[in-house]
C-alpha positions in Angstrom: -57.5 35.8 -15.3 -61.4 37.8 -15.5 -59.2 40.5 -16.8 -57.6 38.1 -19.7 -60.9 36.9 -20.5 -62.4 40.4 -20.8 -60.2 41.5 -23.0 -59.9 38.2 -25.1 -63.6 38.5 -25.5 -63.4 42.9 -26.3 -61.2 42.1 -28.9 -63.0 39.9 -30.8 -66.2 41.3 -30.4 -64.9 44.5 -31.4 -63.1 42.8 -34.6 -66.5 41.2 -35.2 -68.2 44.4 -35.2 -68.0 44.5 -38.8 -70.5 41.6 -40.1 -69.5 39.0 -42.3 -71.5 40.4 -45.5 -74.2 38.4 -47.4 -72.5 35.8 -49.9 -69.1 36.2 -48.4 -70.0 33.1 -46.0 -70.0 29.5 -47.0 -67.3 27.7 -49.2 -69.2 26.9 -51.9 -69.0 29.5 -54.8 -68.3 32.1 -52.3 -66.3 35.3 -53.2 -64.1 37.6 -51.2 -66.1 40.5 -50.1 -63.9 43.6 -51.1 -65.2 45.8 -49.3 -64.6 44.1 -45.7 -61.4 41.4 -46.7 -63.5 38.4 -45.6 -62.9 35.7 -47.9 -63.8 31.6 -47.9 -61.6 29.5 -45.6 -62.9 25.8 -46.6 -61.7 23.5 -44.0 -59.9 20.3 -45.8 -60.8 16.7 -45.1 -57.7 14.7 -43.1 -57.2 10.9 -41.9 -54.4 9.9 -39.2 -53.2 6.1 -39.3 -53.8 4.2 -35.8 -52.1 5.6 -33.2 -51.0 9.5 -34.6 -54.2 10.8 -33.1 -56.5 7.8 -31.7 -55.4 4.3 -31.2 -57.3 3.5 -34.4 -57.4 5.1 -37.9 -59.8 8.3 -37.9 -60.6 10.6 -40.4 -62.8 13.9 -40.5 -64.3 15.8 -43.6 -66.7 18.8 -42.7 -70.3 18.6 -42.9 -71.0 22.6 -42.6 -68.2 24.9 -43.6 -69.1 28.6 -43.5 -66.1 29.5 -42.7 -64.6 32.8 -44.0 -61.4 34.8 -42.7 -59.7 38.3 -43.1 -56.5 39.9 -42.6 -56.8 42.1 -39.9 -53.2 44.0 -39.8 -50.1 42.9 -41.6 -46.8 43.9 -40.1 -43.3 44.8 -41.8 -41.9 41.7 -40.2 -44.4 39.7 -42.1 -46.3 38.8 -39.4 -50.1 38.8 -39.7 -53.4 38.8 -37.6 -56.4 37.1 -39.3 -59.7 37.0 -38.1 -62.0 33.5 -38.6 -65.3 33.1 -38.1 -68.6 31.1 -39.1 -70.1 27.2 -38.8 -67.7 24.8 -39.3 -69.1 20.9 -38.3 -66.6 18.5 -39.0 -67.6 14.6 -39.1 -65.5 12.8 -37.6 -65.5 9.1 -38.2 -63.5 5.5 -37.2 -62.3 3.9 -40.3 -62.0 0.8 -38.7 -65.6 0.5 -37.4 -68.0 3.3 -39.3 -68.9 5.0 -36.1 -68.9 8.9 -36.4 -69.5 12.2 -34.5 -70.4 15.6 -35.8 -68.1 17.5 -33.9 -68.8 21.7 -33.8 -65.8 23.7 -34.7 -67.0 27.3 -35.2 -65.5 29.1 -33.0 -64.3 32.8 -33.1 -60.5 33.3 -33.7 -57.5 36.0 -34.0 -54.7 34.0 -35.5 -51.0 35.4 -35.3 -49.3 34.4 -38.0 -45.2 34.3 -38.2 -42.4 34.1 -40.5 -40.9 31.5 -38.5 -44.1 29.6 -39.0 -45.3 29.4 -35.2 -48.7 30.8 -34.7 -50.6 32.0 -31.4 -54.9 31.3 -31.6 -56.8 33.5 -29.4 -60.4 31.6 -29.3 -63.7 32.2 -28.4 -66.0 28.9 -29.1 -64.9 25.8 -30.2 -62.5 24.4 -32.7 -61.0 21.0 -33.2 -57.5 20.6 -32.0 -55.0 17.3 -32.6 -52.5 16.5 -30.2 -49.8 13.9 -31.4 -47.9 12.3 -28.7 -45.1 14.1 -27.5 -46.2 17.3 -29.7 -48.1 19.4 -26.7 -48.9 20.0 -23.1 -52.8 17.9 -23.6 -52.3 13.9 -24.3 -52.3 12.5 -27.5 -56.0 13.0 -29.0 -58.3 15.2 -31.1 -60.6 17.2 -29.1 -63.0 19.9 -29.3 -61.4 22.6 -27.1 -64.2 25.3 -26.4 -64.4 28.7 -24.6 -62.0 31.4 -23.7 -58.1 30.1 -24.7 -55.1 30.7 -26.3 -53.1 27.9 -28.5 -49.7 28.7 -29.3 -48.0 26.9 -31.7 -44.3 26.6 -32.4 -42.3 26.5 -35.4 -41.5 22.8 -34.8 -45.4 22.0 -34.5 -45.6 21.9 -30.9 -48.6 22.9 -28.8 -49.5 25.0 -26.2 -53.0 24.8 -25.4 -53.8 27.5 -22.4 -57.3 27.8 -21.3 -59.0 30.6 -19.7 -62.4 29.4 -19.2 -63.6 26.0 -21.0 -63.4 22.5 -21.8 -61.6 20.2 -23.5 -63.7 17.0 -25.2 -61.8 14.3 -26.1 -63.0 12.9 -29.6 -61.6 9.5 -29.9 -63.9 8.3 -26.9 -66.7 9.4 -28.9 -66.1 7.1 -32.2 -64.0 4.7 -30.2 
């Protein structure tokens, strides 16, 4: 596993190695940097009725989104690696009651990207992940999943959260 983690963490500070440039970061009125590929990635808002994510209705928007991403290699089968990286704070809030938690999702990841539509995440940091029931190996939830992983998804949605090093914190409990 030490092995797996050094390499996870080689690879993407060695695709990091080239600097996110000034102006290419942030959402707003940002423009793809053409020399390096990065480009904005805006994070959208989302809501889940009770009981799809928490046993109430919850909704998140982001607070902070520097976010920007680049295509790292694109292969003739159509697959692709991007890269994403920069702040991302989502809010993430009961509808029912008000309550809220500014949950850090700016973590560092390669994302494989396939025809069939099934991706595989290779993360450093933290991101926000939602579980429905049935659709992965955690429980039902949204969590902030942080450290050294890999999330593979399938074509059907389901997902395979595999962690290295890390934590996962559910985010229900919080605005419960």
């Amino acid at each position: 596993m030490r092995r797996v983690l050094v390499s996870l963490t080689a690879a993407c500070a060695a695709l990091s190695a080239a600097t996110v440039p000034a102006g290419a970061a942030g959402s707003a009125g940002a423009v793809t940097d053409a020399a390096t590929g990065w480009e904005p990635a805006p994070s959208p808002s989302w809501s889940y009725p009770a009981g799809v994510r928490c046993d109430f209705a919850v909704q998140g928007a982001p607070v902070v989104d520097e976010v920007v991403r680049r295509t790292v290699r694109a292969y003739p089968d159509g697959t692709k690696l991007v890269e994403y990286q920069g702040a991302l704070v989502v809010r993430v809030v009961n509808t029912a009651t008000g309550a809220s938690y500014d949950a850090d999702a700016s973590g560092h990841a390669l994302v494989e990207l396939r025809p069939d539509r099934s991706q595989r995440w290779y993360v450093l940091g933290p991101i926000l992940a939602g579980f429905g029931t049935g659709g992965g190996n955690v429980p039902r939830g949204l969590y902030t999943v942080d450290g050294a992983y890999t999330l593979d998804v399938s074509p059907t949605g389901y997902k395979t959260l595999t962690m290295l090093d890390g934590t996962t914190d559910p985010l229900c409990d919080k605005v419960a």
